[in-house]
C-alpha positions in Angstrom: 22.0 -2.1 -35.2 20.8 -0.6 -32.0 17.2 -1.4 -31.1 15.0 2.0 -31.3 13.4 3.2 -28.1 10.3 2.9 -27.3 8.1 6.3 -27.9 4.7 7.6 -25.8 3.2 10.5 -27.3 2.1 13.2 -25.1 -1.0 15.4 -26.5 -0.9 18.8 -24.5 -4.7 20.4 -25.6 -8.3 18.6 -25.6 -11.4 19.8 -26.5 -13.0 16.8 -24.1 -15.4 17.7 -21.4 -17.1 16.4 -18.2 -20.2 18.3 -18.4 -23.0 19.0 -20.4 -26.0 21.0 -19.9 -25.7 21.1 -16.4 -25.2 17.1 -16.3 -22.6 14.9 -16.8 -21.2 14.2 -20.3 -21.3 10.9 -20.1 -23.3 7.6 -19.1 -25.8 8.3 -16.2 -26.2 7.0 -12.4 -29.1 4.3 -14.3 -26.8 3.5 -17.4 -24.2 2.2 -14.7 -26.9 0.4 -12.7 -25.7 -3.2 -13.0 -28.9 -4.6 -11.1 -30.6 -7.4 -12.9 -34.4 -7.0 -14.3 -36.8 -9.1 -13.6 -35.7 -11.5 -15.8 -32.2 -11.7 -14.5 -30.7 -10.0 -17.2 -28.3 -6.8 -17.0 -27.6 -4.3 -19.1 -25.3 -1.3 -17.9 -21.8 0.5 -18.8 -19.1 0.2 -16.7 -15.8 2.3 -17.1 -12.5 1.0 -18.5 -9.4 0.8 -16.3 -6.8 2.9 -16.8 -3.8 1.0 -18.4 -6.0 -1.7 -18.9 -5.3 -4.1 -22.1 -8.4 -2.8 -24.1 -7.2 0.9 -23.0 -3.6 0.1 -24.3 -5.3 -0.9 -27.3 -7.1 2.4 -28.0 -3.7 4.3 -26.9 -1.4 2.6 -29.0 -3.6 2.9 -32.6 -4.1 6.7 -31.9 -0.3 7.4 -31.7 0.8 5.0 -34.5 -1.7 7.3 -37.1 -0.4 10.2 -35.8 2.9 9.4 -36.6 1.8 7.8 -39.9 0.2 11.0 -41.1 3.0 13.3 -40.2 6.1 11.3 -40.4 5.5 7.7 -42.3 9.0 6.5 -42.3 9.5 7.2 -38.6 6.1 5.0 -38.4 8.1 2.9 -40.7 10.1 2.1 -38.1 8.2 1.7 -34.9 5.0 0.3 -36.3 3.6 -2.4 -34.4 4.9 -2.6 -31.1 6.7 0.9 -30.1 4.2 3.7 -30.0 1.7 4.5 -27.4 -0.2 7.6 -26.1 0.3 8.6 -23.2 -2.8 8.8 -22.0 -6.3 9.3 -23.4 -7.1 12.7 -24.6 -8.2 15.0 -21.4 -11.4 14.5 -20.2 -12.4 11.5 -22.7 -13.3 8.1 -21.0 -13.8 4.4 -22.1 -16.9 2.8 -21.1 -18.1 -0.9 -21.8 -21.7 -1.5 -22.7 -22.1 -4.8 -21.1 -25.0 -6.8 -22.1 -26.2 -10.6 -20.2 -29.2 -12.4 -21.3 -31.0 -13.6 -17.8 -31.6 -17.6 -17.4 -33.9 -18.7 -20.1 -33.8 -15.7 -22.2 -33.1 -14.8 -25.6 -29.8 -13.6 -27.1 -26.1 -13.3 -26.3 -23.7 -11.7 -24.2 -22.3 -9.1 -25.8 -19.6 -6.4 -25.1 -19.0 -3.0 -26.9 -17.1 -0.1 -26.0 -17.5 3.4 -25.9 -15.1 6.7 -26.1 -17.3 9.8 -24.3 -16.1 13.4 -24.0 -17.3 15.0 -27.0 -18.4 18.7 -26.1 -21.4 17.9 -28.1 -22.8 15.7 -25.1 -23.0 12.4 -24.2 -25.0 11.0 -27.4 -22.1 11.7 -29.3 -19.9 9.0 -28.4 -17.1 7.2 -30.3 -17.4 4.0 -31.1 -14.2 2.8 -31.9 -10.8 4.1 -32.0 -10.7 4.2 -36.0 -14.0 6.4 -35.3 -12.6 9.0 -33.2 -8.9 8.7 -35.1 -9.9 12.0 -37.4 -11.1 13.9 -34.4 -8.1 12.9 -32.5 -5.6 13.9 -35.4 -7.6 17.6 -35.8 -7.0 18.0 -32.5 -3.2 17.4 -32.6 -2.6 19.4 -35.6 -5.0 21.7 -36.3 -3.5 25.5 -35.1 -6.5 26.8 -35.5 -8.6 24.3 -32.9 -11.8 25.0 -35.2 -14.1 22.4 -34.8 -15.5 23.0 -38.4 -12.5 21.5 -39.6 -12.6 18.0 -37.9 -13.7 15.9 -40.5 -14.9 13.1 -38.3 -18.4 11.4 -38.2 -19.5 13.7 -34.5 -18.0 16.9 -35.9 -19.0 16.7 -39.1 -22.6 15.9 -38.6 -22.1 13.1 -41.4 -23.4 9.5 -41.1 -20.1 8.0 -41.3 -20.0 4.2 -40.4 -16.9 2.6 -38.4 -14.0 2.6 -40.4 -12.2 -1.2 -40.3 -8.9 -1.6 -38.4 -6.1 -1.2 -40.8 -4.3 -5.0 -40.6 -0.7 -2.9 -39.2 -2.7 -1.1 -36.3 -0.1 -0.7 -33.5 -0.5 -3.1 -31.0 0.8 -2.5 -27.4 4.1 -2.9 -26.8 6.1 -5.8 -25.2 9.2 -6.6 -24.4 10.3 -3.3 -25.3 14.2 -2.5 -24.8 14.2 1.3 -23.0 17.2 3.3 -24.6 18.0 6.8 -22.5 21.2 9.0 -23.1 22.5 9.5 -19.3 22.2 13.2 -18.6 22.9 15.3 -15.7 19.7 15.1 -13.3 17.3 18.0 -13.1 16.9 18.5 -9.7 13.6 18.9 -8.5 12.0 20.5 -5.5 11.1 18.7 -2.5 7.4 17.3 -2.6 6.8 18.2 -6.2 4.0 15.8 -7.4 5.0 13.1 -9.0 4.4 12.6 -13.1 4.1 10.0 -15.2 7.2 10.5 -17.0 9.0 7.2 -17.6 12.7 6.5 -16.7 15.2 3.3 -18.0 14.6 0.1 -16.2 18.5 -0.8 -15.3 19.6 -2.8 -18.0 17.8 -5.7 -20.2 13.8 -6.4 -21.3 11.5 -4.3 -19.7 7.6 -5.4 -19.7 5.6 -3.6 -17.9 5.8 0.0 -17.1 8.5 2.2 -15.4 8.4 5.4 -14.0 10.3 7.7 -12.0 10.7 9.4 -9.1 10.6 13.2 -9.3 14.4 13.8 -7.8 16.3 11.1 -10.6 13.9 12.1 -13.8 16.4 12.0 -17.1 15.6 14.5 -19.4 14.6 14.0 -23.7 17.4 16.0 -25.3 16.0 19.0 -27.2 16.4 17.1 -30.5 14.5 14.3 -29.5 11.7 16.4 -28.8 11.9 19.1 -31.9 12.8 16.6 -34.8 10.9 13.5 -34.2 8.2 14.7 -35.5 9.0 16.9 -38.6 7.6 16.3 -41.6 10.0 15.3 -44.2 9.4 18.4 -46.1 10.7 21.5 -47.4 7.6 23.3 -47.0 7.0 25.6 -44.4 3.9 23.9 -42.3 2.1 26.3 -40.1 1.1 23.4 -37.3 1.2 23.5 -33.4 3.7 22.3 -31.1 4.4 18.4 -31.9 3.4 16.3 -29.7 6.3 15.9 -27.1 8.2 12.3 -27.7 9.1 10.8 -23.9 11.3 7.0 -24.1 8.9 5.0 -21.9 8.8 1.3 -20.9 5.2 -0.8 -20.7 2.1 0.5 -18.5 2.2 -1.0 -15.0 3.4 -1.5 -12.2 5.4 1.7 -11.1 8.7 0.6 -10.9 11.4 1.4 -8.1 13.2 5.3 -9.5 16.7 3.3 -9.0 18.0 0.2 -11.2 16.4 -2.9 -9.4 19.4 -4.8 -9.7 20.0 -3.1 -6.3 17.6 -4.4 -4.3 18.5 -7.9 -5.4 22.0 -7.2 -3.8 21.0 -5.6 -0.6 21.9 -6.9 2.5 18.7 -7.1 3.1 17.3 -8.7 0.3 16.8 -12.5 1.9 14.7 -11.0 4.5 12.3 -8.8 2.2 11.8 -11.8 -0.1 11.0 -14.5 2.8 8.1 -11.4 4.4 6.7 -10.8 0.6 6.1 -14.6 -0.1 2.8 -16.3 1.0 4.5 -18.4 4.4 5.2 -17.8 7.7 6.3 -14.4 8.4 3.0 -12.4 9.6 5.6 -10.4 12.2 8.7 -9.1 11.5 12.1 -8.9 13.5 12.0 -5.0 15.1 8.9 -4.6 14.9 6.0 -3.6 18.2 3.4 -6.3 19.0 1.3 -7.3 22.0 2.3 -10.5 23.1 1.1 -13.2 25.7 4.5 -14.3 26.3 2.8 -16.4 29.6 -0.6 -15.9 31.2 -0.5 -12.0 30.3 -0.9 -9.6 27.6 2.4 -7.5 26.8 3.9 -5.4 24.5 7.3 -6.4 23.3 9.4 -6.4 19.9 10.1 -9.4 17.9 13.7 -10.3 17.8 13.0 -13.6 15.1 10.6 -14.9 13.3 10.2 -18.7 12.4 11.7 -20.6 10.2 11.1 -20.5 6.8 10.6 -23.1 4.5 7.5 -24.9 2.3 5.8 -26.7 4.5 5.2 -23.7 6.6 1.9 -22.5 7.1 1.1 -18.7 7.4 -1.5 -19.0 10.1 -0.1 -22.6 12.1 -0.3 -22.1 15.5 3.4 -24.1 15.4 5.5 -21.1 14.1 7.1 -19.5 16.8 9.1 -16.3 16.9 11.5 -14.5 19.9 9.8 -11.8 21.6 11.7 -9.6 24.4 9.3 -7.4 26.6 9.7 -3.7 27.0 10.4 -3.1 30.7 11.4 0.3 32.7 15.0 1.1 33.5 14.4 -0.8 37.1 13.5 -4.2 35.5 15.4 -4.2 32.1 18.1 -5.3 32.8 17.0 -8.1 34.2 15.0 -9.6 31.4 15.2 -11.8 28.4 13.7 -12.7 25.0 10.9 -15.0 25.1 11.6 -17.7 22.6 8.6 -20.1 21.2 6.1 -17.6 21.0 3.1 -18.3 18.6 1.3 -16.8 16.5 -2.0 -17.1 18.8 -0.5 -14.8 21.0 0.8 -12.2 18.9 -1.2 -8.8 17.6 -0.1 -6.2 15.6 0.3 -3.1 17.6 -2.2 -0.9 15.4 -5.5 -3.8 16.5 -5.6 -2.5 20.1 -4.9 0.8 21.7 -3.2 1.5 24.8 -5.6 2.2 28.1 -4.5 5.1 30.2 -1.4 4.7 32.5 -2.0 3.3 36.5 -0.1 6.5 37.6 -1.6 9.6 37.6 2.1 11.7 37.9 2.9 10.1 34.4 0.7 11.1 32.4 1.5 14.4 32.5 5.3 13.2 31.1 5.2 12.5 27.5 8.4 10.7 27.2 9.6 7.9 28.4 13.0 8.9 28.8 11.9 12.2 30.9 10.7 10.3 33.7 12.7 9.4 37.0 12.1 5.9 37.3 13.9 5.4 40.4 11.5 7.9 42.1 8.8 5.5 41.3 11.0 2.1 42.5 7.9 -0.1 44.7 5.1 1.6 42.9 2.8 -0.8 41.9 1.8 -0.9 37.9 5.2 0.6 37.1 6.6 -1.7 34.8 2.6 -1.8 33.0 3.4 2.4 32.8 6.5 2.1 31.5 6.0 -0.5 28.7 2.5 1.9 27.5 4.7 4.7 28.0 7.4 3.3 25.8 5.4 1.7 23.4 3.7 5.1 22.4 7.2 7.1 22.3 7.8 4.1 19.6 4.8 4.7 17.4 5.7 8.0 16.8 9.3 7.2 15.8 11.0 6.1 12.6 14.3 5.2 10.6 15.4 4.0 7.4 16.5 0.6 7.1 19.6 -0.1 3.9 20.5 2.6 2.2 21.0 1.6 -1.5 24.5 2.9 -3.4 22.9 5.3 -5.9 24.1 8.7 -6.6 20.5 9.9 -7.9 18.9 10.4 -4.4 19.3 9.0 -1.3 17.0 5.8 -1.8 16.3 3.3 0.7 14.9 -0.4 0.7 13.0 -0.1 3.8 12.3 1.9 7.1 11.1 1.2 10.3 8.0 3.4 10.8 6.5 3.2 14.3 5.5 -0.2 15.5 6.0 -1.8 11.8 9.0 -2.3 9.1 7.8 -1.7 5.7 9.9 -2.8 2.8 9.8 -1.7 -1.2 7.5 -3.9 -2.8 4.9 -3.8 0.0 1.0 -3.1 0.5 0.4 -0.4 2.8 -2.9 1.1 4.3 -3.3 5.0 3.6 -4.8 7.5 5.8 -7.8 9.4 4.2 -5.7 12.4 2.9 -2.7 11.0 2.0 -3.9 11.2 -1.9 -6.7 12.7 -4.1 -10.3 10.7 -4.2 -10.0 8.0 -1.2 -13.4 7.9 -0.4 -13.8 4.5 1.4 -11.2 3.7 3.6 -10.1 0.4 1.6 -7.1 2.0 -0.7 -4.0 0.8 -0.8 -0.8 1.6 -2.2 1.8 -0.6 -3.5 5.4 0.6 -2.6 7.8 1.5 -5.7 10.1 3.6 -3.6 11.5 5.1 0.2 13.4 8.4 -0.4 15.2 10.7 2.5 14.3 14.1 0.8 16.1 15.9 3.8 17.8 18.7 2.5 20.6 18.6 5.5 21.8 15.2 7.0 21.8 15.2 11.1 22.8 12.8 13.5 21.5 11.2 16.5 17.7 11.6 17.9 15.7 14.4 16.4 11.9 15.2 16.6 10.1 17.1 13.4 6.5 17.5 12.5 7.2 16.1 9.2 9.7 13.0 8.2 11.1 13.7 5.1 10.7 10.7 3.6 8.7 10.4 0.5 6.9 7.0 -0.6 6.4 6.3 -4.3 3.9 3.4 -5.1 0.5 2.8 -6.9 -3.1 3.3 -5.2 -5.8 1.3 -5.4 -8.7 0.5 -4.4 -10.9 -2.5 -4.0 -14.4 -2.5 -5.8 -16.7 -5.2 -6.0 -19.0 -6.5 -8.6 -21.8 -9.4 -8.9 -20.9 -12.6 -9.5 -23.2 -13.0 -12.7 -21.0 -10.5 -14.3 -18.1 -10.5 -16.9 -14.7 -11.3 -14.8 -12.4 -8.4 -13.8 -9.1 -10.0 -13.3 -7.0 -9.1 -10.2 -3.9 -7.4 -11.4 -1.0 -10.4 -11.6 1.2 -8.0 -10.8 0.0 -7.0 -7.2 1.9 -8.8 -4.6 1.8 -12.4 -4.1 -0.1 -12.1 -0.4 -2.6 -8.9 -1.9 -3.3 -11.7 -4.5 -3.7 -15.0 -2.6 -5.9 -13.4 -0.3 -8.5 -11.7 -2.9 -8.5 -15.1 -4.8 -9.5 -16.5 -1.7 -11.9 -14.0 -0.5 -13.2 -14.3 -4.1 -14.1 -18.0 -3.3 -15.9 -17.0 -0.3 -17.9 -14.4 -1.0 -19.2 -15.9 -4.1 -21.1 -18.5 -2.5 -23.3 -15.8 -0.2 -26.7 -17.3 -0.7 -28.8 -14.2 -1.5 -26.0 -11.4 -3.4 -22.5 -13.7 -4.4 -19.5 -11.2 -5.5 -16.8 -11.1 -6.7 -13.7 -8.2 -6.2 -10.3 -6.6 -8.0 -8.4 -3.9 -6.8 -8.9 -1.3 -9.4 -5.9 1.2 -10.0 -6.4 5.3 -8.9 -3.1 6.5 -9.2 0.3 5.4 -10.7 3.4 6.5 -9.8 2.1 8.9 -6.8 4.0 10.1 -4.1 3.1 10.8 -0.7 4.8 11.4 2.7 5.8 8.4 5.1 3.5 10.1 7.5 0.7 9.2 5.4 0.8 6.0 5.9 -1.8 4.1 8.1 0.5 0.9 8.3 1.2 -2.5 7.3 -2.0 -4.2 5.2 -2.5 -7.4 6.3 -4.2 -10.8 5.3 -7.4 -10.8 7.3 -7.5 -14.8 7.3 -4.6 -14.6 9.2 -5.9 -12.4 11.7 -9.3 -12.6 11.9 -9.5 -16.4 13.5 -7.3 -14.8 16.5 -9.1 -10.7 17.1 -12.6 -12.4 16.7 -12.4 -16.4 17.3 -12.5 -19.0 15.1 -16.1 -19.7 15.1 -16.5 -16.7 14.2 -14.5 -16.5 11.4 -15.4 -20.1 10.3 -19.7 -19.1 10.4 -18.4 -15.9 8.0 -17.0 -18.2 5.9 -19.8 -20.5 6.1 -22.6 -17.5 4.8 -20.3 -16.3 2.4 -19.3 -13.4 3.7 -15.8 -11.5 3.9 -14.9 -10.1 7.3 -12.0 -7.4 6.3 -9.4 -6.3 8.7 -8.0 -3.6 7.2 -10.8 -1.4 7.8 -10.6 -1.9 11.6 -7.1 -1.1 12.6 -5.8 2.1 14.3 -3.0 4.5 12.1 0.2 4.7 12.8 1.1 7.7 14.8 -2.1 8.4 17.0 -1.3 6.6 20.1 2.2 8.7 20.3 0.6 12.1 19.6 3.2 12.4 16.5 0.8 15.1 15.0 1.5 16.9 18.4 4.7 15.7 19.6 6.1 15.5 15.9 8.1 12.4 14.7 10.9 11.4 16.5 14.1 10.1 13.7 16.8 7.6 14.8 19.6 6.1 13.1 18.5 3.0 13.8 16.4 0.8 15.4 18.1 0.1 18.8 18.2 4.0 19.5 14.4 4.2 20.3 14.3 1.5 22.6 16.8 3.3 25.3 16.8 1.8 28.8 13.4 -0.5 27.8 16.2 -3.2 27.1 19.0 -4.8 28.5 21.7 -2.4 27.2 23.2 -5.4 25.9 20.1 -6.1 23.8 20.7 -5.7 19.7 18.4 -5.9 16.7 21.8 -5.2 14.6 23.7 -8.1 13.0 26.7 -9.3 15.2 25.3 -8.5 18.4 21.7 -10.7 18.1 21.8 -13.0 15.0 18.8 -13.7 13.3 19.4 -16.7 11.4 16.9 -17.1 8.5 17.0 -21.4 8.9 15.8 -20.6 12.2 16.5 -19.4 15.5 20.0 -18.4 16.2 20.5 -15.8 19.1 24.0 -15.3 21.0 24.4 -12.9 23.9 27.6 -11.5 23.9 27.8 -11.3 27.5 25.2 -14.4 29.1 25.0 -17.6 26.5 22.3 -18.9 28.9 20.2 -15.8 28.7 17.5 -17.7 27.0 16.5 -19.7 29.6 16.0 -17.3 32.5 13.5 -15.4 30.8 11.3 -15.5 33.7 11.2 -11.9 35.1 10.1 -9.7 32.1 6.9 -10.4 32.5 4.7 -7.3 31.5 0.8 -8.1 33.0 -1.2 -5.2 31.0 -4.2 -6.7 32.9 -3.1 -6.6 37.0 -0.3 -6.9 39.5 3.7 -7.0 37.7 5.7 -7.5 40.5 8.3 -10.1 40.4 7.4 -12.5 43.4 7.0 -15.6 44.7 3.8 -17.6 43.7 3.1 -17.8 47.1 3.7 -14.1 47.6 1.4 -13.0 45.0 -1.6 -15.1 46.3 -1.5 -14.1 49.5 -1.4 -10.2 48.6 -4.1 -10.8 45.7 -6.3 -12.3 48.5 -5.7 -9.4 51.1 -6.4 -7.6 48.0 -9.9 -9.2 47.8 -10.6 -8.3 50.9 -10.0 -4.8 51.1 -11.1 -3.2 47.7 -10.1 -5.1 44.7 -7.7 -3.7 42.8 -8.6 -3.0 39.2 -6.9 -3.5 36.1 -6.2 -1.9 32.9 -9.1 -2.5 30.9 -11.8 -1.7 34.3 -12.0 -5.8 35.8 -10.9 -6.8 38.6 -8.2 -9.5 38.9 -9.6 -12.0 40.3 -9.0 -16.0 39.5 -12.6 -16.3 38.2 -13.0 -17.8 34.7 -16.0 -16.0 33.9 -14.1 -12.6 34.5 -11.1 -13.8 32.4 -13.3 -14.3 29.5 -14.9 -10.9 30.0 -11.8 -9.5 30.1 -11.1 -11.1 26.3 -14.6 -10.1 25.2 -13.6 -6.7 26.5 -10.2 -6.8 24.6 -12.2 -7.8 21.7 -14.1 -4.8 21.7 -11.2 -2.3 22.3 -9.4 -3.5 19.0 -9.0 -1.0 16.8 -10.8 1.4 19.0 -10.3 5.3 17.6 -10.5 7.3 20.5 -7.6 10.1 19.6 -9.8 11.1 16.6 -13.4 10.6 16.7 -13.4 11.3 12.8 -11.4 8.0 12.3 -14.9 6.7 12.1 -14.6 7.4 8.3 -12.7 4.0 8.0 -14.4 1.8 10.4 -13.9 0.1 13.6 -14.6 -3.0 15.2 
């Protein structure tokens, strides 16, 4: 016998409210004051997570006497382990009343929960879910929504204690098989916010929660909805709408709107797994960087990352990738990938921004492909220009990356957006609008999804003010809590690197001397989608990057004091530095076609051409085996003189140089062999990471 699917009730009417006489109906700013007395003990609610096991609890004891007071063999069926609410009831909320006893005090710890939402106010509060079941079943059945029929204790005015939890109370559901008839898709218009309905995980066990993607949701089949819940009676029953029945996997996370089996057999699939595991891979093949490929800071794309394997460390100076510099059409061909290339002396493109170009004819061209380079042949700073110029006409550019063979919607397992590759399965930073209530600059989301939503396919290069590419993932964002109080767990299923690093930031900050934390990433929204463009970029660890934007000692006295340093906050967004808001986005099929003349034109990021071993490095040129080793010329100096000369050459121009006006370079200092101006030229690099001067309102997130 088939195994029965697994049903989520979805109640459409509440009689729950926020407010109450002209406050908020429910626990106050002092009631969620978790500040210890002067005895050290606390005593304050805190809310309940959505989704949360206690939540699920609630959720899945509500449906199953719903169902067992309108249809007790269909409850004979599911009990236990296949019915669930969809969500709470609208506008209701859990709250813990969290109770610790300071050092040397009387009494326990103790924990009780709360249901608030009652139009009655915040007094009358539920205190279990077998307290609020009655009110809960009036409100589902009862046409008349008269509140003097609600037997329960709040309604009725009567002192009614807690009812005990029947032995067969639902519990939450696991390892729940997801049965769907295969219909014909409804399609669904572009941008349409996402819901929570749930869609079939591919094939097998399912334990945690699936949903889909507006474009592929499966509709319930009229039946399933009208019938489920019928009372097994001839008598004509004047009750509302049932509640709608929706097949539905477990709670969290979202997971990708296509069968996941096809991800696993992507051609890219190798390379997505070795950049989501905790190892070497901080940069990935394709994408922007600065780079000090010598004794200068450039910006180039990496070709290879290092090898991978366990006795890797993610922040060794030892791993190495291959870097090749952006040049102008008068140098490119010329130059060569820069094997061996640490990790010290690689940046993401989004921790500095670009200074302003040597050449005062060029910036009034916005592209680089619109300028006449060999106009400019001699001029000194060129090849500087042309890699700033180049770099920004790559921030406002994207493609996707592997389409995946699915006839539901054109689904893809990563894209190249600006300087960065993002894959599904990643953590992303999101710019302040990209989603209801991000207030502090610290969400995040989780990646579930890349979907083309263009309604006509083109080919070639093509600029638009929007991408049409949709993202579906999870927010969060990360709250902290003292130390003293009851554990929030971090969500096991975040990603492996999202996890490692709050663990270890956990460790840190819980030794500070004077306020020790602790932190969780707490969830805001499941299953939302947002535009590609909404996307600040890649989220990274900041104990990888901190050492090298700020120096080790000071990352090591941070450390030390038990405090947390966080990176994420003090990074550009994606975008800014190429004017995409202005210029709009610039789509390629790939990720060669941006580059253009910056490259050899023999130069390939595409399999065949440049091969990327993932054992380690493993480049051919097609045309120059040897090419490797002559990778001498491409040297891009951001910071002075990047003319291809003799040693001797260059000194004796720098010191006629000296003596007639001192020539200055890109961040204001003049190049000069001086240690004491090279390390205020660092100190002055230091301060112009993550510096927001496009959009003065970036201040909302931070900056260093």
């Amino acid at each position: 016998m088939a195994e029965l699917p697994a049903l989520i009730l979805s109640l459409d009417w509440s009689d729950g409210t926020t407010t109450w006489q002209d406050g908020v109906n429910g626990p106050t700013e002092e009631m969620l004051d978790n500040t210890p007395d002067e005895k050290g003990s606390q005593d304050f609610l805190r809310p309940i997570e959505p989704y949360s096991k206690k939540e699920i609890s609630w959720l899945c004891k509500m449906a199953g006497w719903l169902v067992e007071s309108k249809d007790p063999e269909m409850y004979r069926q599911y009990k236990n382990k296949k019915i669930c609410l969809k969500s709470l009831p609208e506008n209701y909320r859990l709250y813990e009343h969290v109770k610790l006893p300071g050092p040397g005090t009387d009494g326990k710890p103790r924990i009780d929960t709360y249901l608030y939402g009652h139009p009655k106010g915040p007094r009358k509060r539920y205190r279990s879910a077998a307290d609020f079941q009655p009110h809960f079943v009036w409100m589902a059945t009862d046409p008349s929504k008269n509140p003097e029929n609600c037997r329960c204790r709040v309604c009725s005015g009567r002192a009614v204690p807690d009812t005990p939890e029947p032995p067969n109370s639902p519990t939450p559901p696991r390892n729940i098989p997801i049965v769907v008839a295969r219909e014909k898709p409804v399609p669904v218009a572009k941008n349409m916010p996402a819901t929570r309905s749930a869609q079939t995980a591919a094939s097998g066990t399912v334990t945690r929660r699936t949903t889909a993607m507006p474009a592929i949701s499966h509709p319930v089949t009229r039946r399933s909805i009208s019938n489920a819940m019928r009372p097994r009676s001839s008598t004509p029953v004047t009750a509302p709408a049932a509640p709608v029945l929706i097949p539905a996997a477990p709670i969290l996370p979202t997971s990708p709107p296509f069968p996941v089996h096809l991800l696993d057999s992507s051609p890219t699939a190798t390379e997505r797994a070795l950049h989501a595991a905790p190892g070497p891979y901080v940069f990935r093949p394709g994408e922007l960087v600065w780079c000090q490929c010598t004794e200068a800071w450039s910006l180039g794309i990496i070709v290879s990352g290092p090898e991978a394997g366990p006795s890797q460390v993610a922040n060794s100076p030892q791993q190495s990738y291959t870097v090749q510099v952006l040049k102008s059409p008068l140098e490119a061909e010329l130059s060569s990938p820069y094997p061996g290339i640490t990790v010290v002396s690689l940046r993401p493109w989004l921790a500095w921004s670009t200074p302003d170009l040597n050449n005062a004819p060029l910036r009034t061209i916005l592209t680089y492909d619109d300028v006449a380079w060999e106009q400019y042949r001699g001029v000194r700073g060129l090849e500087v220009d042309a890699s700033i110029m180049k770099s920004r006409d790559i921030d406002s550019s994207y493609n996707l990356i592997d389409k995946l063979q699915y006839s539901h919607g054109d689904f893809y397992a990563g894209v190249f957006y600006g300087a960065e590759k993002l894959w599904v399965g990643d953590t992303v930073r999101l710019k302040r609008h990209a989603a209801p209530n991000l207030i502090n600059g610290t969400e995040i989301m989780v990646i579930a999804g890349i979907q083309d939503t263009r309604m006509q396919s083109s080919t070639g290069i093509s600029r638009s003010t929007i991408t049409d590419v949709t993202i579906l993932g999870d927010i969060y964002v990360h709250v902290t809590y003292p130390a003293s109080a009851p554990p929030s767990p971090i969500p096991e299923w975040l990603p492996q690197r999202l996890v490692r690093e709050t663990t270890f930031r956990n460790r840190v900050t819980a030794g500070h001397p004077q306020q020790p934390q602790m932190s969780t990433w707490k969830l805001l929204h499941a299953a939302q989608t947002i535009r590609l463009e909404d996307i600040k970029g890649r989220w990274y660890e900041s104990s990888l990057l901190i050492p090298y934007l700020k120096g080790r000692e000071h990352y090591t006295q941070t450390l030390q004091s038990g405090t947390w340093d966080e990176v994420a906050t003090q990074m550009n967004e994606m975008g800014n530095a190429g004017q995409a808001a202005v210029r709009g986005w610039c789509r390629t099929g790939k990720r060669d076609d941006v580059l253009t003349t910056s490259v050899p034109h023999t130069f390939s990021l595409e399999k065949g051409e440049i091969e990327v071993g993932m054992e380690g490095l493993a480049l051919h040129h097609p045309h120059n085996p040897n090419l490797l080793h002559n990778a001498h010329r491409e040297l891009v100096d951001l910071t002075g003189d990047d003319d291809d000369e003799p040693a001797a050459q260059q000194q004796q121009q720098q010191q006629q140089q000296q003596q007639d006006q001192g020539r200055v370079g890109t961040y204001g200092l003049e190049e000069t062999e001086d240690p004491e101006a090279d390390d205020a030229f660092m100190r002055q690099m230091q301060l112009d990471v993550a510096s927001f001067l496009k959009d003065p309102g970036d201040s909302f997130y931070g900056s260093l």
